[in-house]
C-alpha positions as CSV (number, residue, x, y, z in Angstrom):
1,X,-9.6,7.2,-10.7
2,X,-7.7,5.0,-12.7
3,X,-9.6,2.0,-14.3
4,X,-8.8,-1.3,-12.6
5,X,-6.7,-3.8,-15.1
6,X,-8.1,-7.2,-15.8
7,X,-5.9,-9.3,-14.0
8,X,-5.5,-12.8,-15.3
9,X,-2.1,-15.6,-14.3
10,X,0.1,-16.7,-17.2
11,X,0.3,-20.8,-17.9
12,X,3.6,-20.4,-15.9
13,X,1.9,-18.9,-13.2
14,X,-0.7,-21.4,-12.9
15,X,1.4,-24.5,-13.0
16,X,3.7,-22.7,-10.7
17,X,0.7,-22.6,-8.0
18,X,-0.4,-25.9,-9.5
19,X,2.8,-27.6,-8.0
20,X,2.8,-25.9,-4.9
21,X,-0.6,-27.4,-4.3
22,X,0.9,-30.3,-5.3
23,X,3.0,-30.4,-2.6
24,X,1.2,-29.1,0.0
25,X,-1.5,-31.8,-1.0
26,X,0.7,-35.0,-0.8
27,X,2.4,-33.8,2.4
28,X,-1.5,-33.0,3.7
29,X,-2.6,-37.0,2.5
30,X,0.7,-38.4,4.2
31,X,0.0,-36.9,7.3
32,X,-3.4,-37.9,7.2
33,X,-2.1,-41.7,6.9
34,X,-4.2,-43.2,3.8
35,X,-6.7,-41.6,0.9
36,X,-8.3,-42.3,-2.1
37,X,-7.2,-41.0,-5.3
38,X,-9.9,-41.5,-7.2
39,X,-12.4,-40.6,-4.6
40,X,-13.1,-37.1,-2.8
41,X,-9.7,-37.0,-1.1
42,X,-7.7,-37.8,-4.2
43,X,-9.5,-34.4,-6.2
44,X,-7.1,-31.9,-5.1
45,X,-4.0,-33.9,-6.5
46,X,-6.0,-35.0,-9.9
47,X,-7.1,-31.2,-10.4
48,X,-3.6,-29.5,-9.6
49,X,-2.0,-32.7,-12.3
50,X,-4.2,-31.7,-14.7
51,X,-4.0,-28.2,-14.7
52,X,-0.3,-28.8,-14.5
53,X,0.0,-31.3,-17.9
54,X,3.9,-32.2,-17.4
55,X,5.6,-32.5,-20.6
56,X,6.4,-36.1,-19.4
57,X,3.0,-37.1,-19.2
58,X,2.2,-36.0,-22.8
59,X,-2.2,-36.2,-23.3
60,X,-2.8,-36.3,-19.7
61,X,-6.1,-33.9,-20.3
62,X,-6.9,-35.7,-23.9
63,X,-9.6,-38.3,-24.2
64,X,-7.1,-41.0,-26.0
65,X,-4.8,-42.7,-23.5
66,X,-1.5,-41.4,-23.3
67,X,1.0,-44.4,-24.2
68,X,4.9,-43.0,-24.2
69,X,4.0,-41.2,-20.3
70,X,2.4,-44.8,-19.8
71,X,5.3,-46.7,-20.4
72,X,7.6,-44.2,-19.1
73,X,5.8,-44.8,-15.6
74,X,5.0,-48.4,-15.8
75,X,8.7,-49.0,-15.8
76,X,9.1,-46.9,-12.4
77,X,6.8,-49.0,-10.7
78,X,6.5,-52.8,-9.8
79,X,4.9,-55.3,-11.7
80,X,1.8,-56.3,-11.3
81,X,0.9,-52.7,-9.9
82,X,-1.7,-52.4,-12.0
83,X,-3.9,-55.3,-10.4
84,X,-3.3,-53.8,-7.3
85,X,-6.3,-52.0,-5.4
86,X,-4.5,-51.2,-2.1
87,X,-1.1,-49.7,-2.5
88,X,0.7,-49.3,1.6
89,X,3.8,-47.0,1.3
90,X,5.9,-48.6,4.2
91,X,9.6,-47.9,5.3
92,X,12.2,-50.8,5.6
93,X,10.2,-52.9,7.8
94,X,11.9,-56.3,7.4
95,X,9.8,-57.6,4.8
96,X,13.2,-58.6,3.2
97,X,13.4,-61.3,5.9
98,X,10.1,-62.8,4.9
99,X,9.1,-64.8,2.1
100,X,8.0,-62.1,-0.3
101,X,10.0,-61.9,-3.2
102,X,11.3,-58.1,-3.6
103,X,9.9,-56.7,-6.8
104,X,12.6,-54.1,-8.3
105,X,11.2,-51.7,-10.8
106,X,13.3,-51.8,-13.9
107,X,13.8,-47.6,-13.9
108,X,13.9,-47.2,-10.2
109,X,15.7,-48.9,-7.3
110,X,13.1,-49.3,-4.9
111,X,11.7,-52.8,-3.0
112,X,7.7,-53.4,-4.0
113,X,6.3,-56.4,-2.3
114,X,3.1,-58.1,-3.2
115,X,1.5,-59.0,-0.3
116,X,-1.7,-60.9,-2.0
117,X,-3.6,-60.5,-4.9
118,X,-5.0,-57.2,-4.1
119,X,-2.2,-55.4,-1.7
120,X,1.3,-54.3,-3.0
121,X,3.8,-52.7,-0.6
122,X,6.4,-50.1,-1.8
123,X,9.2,-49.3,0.7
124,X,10.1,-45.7,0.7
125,X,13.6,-45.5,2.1
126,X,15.1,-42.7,0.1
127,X,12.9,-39.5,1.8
128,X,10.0,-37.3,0.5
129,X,10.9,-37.3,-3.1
130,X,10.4,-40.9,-3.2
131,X,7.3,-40.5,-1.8
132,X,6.5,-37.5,-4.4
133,X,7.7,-39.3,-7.6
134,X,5.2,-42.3,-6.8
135,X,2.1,-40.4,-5.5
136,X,2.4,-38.6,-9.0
137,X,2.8,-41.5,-11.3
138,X,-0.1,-43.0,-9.6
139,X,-2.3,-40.4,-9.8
140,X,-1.2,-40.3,-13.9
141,X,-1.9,-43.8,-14.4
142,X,-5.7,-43.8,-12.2
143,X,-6.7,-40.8,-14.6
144,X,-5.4,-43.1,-17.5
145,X,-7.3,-45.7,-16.0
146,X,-10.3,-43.7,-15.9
147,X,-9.8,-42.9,-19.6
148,X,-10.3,-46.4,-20.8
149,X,-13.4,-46.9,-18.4
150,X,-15.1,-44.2,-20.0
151,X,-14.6,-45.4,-23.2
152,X,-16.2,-49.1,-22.6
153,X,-18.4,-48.7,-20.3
154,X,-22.1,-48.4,-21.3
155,X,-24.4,-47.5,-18.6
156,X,-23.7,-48.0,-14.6
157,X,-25.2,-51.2,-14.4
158,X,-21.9,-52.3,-15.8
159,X,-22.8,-53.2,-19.4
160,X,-19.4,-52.6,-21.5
161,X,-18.5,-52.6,-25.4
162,X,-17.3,-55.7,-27.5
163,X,-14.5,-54.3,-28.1
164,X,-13.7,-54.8,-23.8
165,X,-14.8,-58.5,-23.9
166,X,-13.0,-59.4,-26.7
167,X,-10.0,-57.8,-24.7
168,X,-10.5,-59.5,-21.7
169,X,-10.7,-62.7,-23.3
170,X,-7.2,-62.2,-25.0
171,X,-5.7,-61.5,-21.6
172,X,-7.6,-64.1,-19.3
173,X,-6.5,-67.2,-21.8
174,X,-3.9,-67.1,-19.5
175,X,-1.6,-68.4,-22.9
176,X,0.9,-66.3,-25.4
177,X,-0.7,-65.4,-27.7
178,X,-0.5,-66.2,-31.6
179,X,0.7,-63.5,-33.9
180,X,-2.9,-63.5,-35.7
181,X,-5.0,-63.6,-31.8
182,X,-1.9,-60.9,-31.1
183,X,-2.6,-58.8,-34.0
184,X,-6.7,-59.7,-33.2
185,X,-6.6,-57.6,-29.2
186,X,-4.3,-54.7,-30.2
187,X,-7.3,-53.8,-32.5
188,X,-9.6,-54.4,-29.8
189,X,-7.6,-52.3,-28.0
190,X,-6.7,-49.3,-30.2
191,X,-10.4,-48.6,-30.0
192,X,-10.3,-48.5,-26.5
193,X,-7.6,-46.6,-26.0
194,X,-8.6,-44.1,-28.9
195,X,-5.6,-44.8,-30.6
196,X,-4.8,-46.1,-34.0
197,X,-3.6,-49.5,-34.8
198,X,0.1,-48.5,-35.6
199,X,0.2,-46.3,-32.4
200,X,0.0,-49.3,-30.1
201,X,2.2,-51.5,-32.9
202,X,4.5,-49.4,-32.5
203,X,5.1,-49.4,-28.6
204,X,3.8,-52.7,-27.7
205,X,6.9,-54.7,-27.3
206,X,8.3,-52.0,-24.8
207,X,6.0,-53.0,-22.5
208,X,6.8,-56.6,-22.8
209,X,9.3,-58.9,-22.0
210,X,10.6,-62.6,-22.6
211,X,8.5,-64.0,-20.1
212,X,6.0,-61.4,-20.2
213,X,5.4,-60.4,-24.4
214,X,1.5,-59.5,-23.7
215,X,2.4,-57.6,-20.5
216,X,0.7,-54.0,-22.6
217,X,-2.8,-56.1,-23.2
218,X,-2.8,-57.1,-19.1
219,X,-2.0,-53.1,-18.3
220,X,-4.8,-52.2,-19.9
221,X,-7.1,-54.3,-19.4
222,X,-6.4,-54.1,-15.1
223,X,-6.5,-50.7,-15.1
224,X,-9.9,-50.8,-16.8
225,X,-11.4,-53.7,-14.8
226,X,-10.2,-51.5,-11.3
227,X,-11.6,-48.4,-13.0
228,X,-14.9,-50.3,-13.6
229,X,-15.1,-51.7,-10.3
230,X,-14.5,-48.5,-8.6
231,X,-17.7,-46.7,-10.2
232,X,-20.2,-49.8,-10.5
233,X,-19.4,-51.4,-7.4
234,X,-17.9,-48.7,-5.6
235,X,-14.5,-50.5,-4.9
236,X,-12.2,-47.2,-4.8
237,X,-8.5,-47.9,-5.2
238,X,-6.4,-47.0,-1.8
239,X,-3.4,-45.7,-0.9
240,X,-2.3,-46.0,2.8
241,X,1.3,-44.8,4.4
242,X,2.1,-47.0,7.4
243,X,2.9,-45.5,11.0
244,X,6.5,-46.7,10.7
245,X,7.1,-44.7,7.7
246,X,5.2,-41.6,8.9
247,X,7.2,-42.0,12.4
248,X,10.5,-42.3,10.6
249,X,10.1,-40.0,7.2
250,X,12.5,-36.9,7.4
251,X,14.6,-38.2,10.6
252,X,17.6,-39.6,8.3
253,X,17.4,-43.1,10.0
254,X,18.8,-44.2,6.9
255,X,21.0,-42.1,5.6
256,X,22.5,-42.2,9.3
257,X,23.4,-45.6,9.2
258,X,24.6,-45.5,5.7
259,X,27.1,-42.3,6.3
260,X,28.2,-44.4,9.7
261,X,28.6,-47.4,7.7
262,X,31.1,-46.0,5.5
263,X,33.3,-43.8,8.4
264,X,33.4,-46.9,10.4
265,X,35.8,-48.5,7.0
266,X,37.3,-45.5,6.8
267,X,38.5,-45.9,10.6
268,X,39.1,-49.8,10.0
269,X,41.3,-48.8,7.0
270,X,43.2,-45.8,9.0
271,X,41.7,-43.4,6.2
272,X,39.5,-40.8,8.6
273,X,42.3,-38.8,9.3
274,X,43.4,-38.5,5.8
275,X,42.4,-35.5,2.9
276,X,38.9,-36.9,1.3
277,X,37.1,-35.7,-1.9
278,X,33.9,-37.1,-2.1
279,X,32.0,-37.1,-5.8
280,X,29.0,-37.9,-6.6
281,X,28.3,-39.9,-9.8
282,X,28.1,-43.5,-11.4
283,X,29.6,-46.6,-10.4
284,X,31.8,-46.8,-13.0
285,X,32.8,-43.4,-14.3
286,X,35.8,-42.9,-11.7
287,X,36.9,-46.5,-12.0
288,X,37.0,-46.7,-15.7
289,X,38.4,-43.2,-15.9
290,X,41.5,-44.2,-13.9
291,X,41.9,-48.0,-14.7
292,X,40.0,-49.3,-17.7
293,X,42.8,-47.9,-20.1
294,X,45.7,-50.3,-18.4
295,X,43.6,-52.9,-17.9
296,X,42.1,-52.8,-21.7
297,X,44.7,-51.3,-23.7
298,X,45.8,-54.4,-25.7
299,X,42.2,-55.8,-26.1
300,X,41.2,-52.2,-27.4
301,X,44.3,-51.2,-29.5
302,X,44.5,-48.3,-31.2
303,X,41.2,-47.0,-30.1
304,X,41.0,-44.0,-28.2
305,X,39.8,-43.6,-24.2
306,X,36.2,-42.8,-25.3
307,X,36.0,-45.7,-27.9
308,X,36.6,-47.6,-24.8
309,X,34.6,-46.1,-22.2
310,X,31.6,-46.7,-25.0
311,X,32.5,-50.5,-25.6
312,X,32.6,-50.9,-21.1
313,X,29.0,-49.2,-21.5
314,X,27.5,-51.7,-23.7
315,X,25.4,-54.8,-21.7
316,X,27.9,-57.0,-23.9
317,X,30.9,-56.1,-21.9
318,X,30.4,-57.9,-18.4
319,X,33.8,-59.5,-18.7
320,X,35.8,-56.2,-19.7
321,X,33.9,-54.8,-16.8
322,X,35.2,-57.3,-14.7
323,X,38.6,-57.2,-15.5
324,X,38.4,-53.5,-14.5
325,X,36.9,-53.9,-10.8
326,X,39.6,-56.4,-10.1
327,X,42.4,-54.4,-11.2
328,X,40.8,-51.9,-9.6
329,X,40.3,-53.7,-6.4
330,X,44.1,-54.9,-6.1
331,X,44.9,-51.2,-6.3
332,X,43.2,-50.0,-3.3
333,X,39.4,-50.0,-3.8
334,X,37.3,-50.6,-1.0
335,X,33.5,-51.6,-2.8
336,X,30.6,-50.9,0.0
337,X,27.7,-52.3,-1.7
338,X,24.3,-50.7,-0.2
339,X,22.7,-52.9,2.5
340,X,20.1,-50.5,4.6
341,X,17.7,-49.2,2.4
342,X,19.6,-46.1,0.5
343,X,20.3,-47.6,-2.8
344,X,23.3,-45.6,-3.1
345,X,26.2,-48.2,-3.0
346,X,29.6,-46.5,-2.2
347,X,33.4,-46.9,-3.8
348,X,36.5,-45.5,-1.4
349,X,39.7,-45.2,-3.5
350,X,43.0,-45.2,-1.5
351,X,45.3,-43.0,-3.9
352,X,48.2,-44.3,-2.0
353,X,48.0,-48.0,-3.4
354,X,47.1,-46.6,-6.8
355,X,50.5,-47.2,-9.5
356,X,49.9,-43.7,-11.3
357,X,52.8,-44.4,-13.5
358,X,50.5,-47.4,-15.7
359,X,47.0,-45.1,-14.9
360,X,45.7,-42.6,-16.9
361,X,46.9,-39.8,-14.7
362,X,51.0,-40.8,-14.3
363,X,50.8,-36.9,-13.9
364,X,48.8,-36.7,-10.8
365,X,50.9,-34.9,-8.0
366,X,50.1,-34.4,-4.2
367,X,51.6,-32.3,-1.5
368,X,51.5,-34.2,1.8
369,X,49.4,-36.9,2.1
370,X,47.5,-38.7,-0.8
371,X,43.8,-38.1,-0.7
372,X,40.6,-40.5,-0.3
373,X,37.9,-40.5,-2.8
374,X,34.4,-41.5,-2.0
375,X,31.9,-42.3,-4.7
376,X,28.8,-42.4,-4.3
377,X,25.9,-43.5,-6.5
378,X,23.4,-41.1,-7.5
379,X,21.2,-39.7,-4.8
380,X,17.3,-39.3,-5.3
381,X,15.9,-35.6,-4.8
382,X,15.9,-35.0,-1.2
383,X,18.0,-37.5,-0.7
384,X,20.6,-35.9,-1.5
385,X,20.8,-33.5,1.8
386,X,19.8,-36.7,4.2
387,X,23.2,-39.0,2.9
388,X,25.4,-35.5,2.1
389,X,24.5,-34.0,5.5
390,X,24.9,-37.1,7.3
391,X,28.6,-38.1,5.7
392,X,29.8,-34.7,6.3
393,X,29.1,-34.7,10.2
394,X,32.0,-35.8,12.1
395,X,32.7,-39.9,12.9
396,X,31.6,-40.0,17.1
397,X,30.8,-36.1,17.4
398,X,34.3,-35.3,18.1
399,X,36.4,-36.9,15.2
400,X,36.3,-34.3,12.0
401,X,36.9,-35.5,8.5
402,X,39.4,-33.7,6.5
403,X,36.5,-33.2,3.3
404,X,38.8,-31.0,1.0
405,X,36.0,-31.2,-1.9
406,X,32.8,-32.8,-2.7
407,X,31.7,-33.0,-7.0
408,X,28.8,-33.8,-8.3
409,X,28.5,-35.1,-11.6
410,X,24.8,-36.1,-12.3
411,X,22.3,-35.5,-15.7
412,X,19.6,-33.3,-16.2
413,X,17.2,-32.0,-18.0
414,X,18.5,-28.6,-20.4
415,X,16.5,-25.8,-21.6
416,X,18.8,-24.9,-24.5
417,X,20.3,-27.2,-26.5
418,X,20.1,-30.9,-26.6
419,X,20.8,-34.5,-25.4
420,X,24.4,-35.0,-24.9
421,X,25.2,-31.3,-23.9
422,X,27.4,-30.4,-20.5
423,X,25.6,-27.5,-18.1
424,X,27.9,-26.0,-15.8
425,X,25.9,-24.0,-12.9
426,X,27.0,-21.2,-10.5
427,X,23.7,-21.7,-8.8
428,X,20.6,-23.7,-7.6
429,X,17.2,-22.6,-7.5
430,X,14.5,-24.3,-6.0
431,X,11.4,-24.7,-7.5
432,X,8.0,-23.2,-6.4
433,X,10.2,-20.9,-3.7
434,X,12.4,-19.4,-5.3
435,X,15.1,-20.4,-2.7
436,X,18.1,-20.2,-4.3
437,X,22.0,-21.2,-3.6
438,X,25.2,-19.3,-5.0
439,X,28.4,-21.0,-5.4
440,X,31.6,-20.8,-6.4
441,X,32.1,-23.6,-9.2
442,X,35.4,-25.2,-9.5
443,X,34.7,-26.1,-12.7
444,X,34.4,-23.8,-15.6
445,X,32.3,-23.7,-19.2
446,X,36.0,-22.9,-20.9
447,X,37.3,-26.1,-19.4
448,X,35.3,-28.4,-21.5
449,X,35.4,-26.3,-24.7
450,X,36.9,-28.3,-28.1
451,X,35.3,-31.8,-27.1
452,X,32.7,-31.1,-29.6
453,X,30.0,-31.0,-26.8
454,X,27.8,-27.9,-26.6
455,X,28.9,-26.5,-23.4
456,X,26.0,-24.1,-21.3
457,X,26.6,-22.0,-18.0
458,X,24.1,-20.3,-15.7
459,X,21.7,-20.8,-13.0
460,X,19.8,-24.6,-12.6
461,X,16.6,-25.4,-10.6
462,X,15.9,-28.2,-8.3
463,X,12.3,-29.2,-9.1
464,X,10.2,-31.7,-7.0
465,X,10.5,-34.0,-9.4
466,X,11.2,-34.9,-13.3
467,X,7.5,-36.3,-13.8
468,X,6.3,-32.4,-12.9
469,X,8.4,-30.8,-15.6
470,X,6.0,-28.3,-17.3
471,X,6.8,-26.6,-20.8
472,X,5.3,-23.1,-19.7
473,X,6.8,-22.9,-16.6
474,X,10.2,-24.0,-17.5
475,X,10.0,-21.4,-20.6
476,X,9.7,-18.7,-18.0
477,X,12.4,-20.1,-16.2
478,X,14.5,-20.0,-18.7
479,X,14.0,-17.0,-21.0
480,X,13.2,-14.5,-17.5
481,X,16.1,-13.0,-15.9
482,X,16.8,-16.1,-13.6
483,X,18.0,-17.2,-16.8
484,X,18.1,-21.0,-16.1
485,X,20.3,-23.4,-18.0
486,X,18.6,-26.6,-17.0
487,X,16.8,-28.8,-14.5
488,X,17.5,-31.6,-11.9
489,X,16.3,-32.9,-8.5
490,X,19.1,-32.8,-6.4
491,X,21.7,-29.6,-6.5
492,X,20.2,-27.5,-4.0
493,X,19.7,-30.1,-1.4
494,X,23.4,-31.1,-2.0
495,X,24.1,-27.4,-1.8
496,X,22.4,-27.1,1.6
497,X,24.1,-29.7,3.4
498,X,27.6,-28.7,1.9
499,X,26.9,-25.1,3.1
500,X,25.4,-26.1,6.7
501,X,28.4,-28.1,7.4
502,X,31.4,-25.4,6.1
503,X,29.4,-21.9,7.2
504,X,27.6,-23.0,10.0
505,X,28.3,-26.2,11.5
506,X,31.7,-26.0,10.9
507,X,32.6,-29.8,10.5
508,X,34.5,-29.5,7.5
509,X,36.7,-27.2,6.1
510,X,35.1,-24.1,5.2
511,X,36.8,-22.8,2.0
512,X,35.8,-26.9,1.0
513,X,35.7,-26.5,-2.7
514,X,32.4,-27.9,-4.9
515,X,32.0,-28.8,-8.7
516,X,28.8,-29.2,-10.3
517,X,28.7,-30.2,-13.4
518,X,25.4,-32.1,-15.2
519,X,25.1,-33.8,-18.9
520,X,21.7,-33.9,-20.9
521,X,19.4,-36.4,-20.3
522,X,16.7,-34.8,-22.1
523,X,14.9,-31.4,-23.4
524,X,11.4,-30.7,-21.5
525,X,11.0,-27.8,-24.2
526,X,11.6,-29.6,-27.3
527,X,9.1,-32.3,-28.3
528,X,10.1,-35.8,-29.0
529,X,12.9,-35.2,-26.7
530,X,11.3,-35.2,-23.2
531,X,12.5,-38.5,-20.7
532,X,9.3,-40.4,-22.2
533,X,11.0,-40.0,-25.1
534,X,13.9,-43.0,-24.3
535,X,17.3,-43.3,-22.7
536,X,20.2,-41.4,-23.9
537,X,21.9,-44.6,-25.4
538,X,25.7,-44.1,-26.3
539,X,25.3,-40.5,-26.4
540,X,25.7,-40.2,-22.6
541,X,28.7,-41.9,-22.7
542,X,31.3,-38.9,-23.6
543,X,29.9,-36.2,-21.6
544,X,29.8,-38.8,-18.9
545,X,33.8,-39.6,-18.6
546,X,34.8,-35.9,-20.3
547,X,33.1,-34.5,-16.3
548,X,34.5,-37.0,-14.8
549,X,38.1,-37.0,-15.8
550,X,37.9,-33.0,-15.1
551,X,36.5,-33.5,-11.8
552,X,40.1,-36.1,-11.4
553,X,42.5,-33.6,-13.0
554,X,41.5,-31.4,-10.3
555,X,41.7,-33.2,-7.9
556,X,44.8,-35.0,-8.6
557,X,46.0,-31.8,-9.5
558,X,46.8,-32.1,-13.4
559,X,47.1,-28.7,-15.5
């Protein structure tokens, strides 16, 4: 009889099944309508989190606060959040015609509303992954929350340490604060957070703002006081998810009326019955690519397209930019900006009123009639499959658009190699099932060679969502036989609408062609280079326009 083995689950396993429970959880607490995350409902998610410990998050199971995944979340969810004890996911339900002032999170196009001093309303109009991303990032900062509770308060009858008076009278002075008084709290405050003085120094000012320079001092000291509250006087932070949302979630209401939205100008411009590519990307890659250098040429002389792409990227260059949408504009552009709740605003390009002879493609050629592009601004996870899946149905059930290609040109995270770098994939693979989606790629790892960009090629999975990127799991990804390249949030949802509607649907063409191509945004596996760790800065720029311009070529059929 053979002796039975010791069975015990890798790290990759167990964050594998942590996720999964992850999911299963959140879809569990929506259905149920409202819970508590710090309370017994909330344990499930806080445990699987934990046991997870994304990359992004950095010391989520350390003592010391974690600042970087602080900041990184605090800018992907509306301010004043953090004096908020009841948080009501809604969807679009015409608080926009009220007198609430929408509150736009700097990292994330979403509407927040604060209803009073204790309630703040997020509208969730952009599907599950929405709904995902900011379920997680709560749950981080409540833990973080609990952190700093731990560490001033005394004894349950709600006795805490100097060191949390002297903070709260720095924040409740209700005045800026002078250098020295400045200098005075972020001692005050190291201690509390466990960290030292230059740690908080250091990232202090990214939490501020001109009207808000002390905003890192009122974080920390609201989460605290709510943390406090919740175990002396048993005032547990909520979250609730209104019927309207729960009624409407996964039915493509908006996505519905935003693929309508943009057939219907289609129609009114006699485009539907016309050859259309659609692409996914920025709004300003496409444009730039094929107008910035007529428009800019004698303003940038001598410099080459790149140079000028980098100089339209800087927050200087509002009136190049300018220049550039209305040259664009007089050439055919049709600008849809987003009105009902998507945040994906739309560009239709009508390559019969372009002048290719002063563009940057005088080569493009077309048999029969010119093509239609539609851009569209980047989708969010899910998302992706709700606007995809609704554009690609026909316009009145009976009237089919011509799609001869759809591209998507998006960033990701990359498991070899760094910032900056291009990943071409011939497959997505979606995380925690294993569901995966083959494809023929139009584009190719050989057609970006000698841009001095490291080029990758391979598999990519679709994970729930960047703020659950974990090292071990991602390791096992990538150095199994799956062999993934890299990691983003929306290929295998595009991938399942584009394959619905040319195998099975059969509203568009079915030998359609696709293009994926992503650029680094960051490497979960190396450290100091996760998405806490900053924006890509200029260094986005080249791989940016160099996937763009290829997806063009092809499609205006340049060799």
């Amino acid at each position: 009889m053979k002796e039975a083995k010791n069975i015990s689950r890798t790290r990759a396993q167990e964050s594998s099944a942590a996720i999964e429970k992850m999911y299963i959880t959140m879809r569990h607490l929506f259905n149920r309508g409202f819970y508590k995350p710090m309370g017994v409902s909330g344990d499930t998610l806080r445990e699987a989190l934990m046991t997870l410990r994304p990359e992004i998050y950095g010391n989520i199971a350390d003592e010391k606060v974690e600042l970087k995944g602080l900041l990184y979340v605090i800018e992907r969810l509306p301010l004043g959040i953090e004096e908020c004890r009841f948080i009501n996911l809604t969807s679009d339900e015409g608080y926009s015609k009220s007198h609430f002032q929408a509150i736009v999170p700097p990292k994330r196009k979403r509407n927040c509303y604060r209803i009073d001093e204790e309630q703040m309303n997020i509208e969730i109009t952009r599907g599950r992954s929405d709904i995902y991303d900011i379920l997680t990032h709560l749950t981080f900062i409540f833990i973080e929350s609990h952190k700093i509770k731990d560490r001033v308060l005394l004894d349950d009858g709600g006795e805490v340490s100097r060191d949390w008076q002297k903070l709260e009278q720095a924040v409740l002075q209700n005045e800026k604060l002078t250098l020295v008084e400045k200098e005075i709290a972020i001692s005050h405050a190291a201690n509390i957070l466990g960290r030292t003085f230059e740690d908080v120094l250091d990232i202090y000012d990214d939490f501020g703002s001109n009207e808000l320079p002390d905003r890192f001092l009122h974080i920390i000291f609201w989460l605290g006081k709510l943390a406090i509250e919740e175990v002396v006087h048993n005032n547990k932070r909520t979250i609730t998810f209104s019927p309207i949302l729960r009624e409407r979630l996964g039915h493509h209401i908006h996505g519905e009326i935003w693929a309508t939205n943009i057939k219907e100008v289609l129609k009114e411009n006699q485009l539907l019955g016309r050859p259309i590519h659609i692409i996914s990307a920025n709004m300003h890659s496409v444009m730039n690519s094929i107008f910035a250098k007529k428009v800019l040429k004698t303003t940038f002389k001598g410099k080459s397209d790149f140079d000028i792409f980098e100089e339209l990227s800087k927050p200087t260059a509002n009136g190049f930019r300018t220049k550039v949408v209305e040259e664009a504009l007089k050439q055919g552009m049709i600008s849809l900006p987003e009105t009902v709740g998507t945040n994906i605003d739309v560009q239709i390009f009508d390559t019969a009123k372009i002048d290719w002879a002063t563009s940057a493609f005088p080569e493009a050629y077309f048999e029969g009639e010119k093509p239609v592009l539609i851009v569209m601004d980047y989708a969010f996870g899910e998302q992706a499959y709700e606007t995809v899946d609704e554009l690609l149905k026909p316009y009145k059930k009976n009237i089919f658009l011509n799609i001869q290609s759809v591209s998507i040109m998006g960033k990701a995270g990359i498991l070899e190699g760094g910032k900056g770098d291009i990943m071409i994939p011939n497959a997505h693979i979606n995380e925690g099932t294993a569901d995966n989606y083959f494809f023929e790629n139009e584009l190719t790892a050989e057609m970006f060679q000698g841009n001095g960009i490291s080029v990758y090629e391979g598999a990519m999975v679709t994970v729930l969502g960047t703020s659950l990127q974990n090292r071990d799991l991602l390791k096992f990804f990538h150095e199994s036989t799956w062999g993934v390249i890299g990691l983003e949030m929306e290929g295998s949802h595009y991938q399942k609408a584009i394959q619905s509607a040319s195998k099975i649907r059969k509203s568009i063409p079915k030998d359609v062609k696709v293009r994926y191509a992503y650029y680094a945004s960051d490497n979960p596996l190396e450290t100091g280079s996760t998405l806490a760790s900053g924006g890509l800065g200029t260094t986005g720029v080249k791989p940016t326009y160099l996937i763009t311009i290829k997806i063009l070529e092809q499609i205006f059929n340049i060799n």
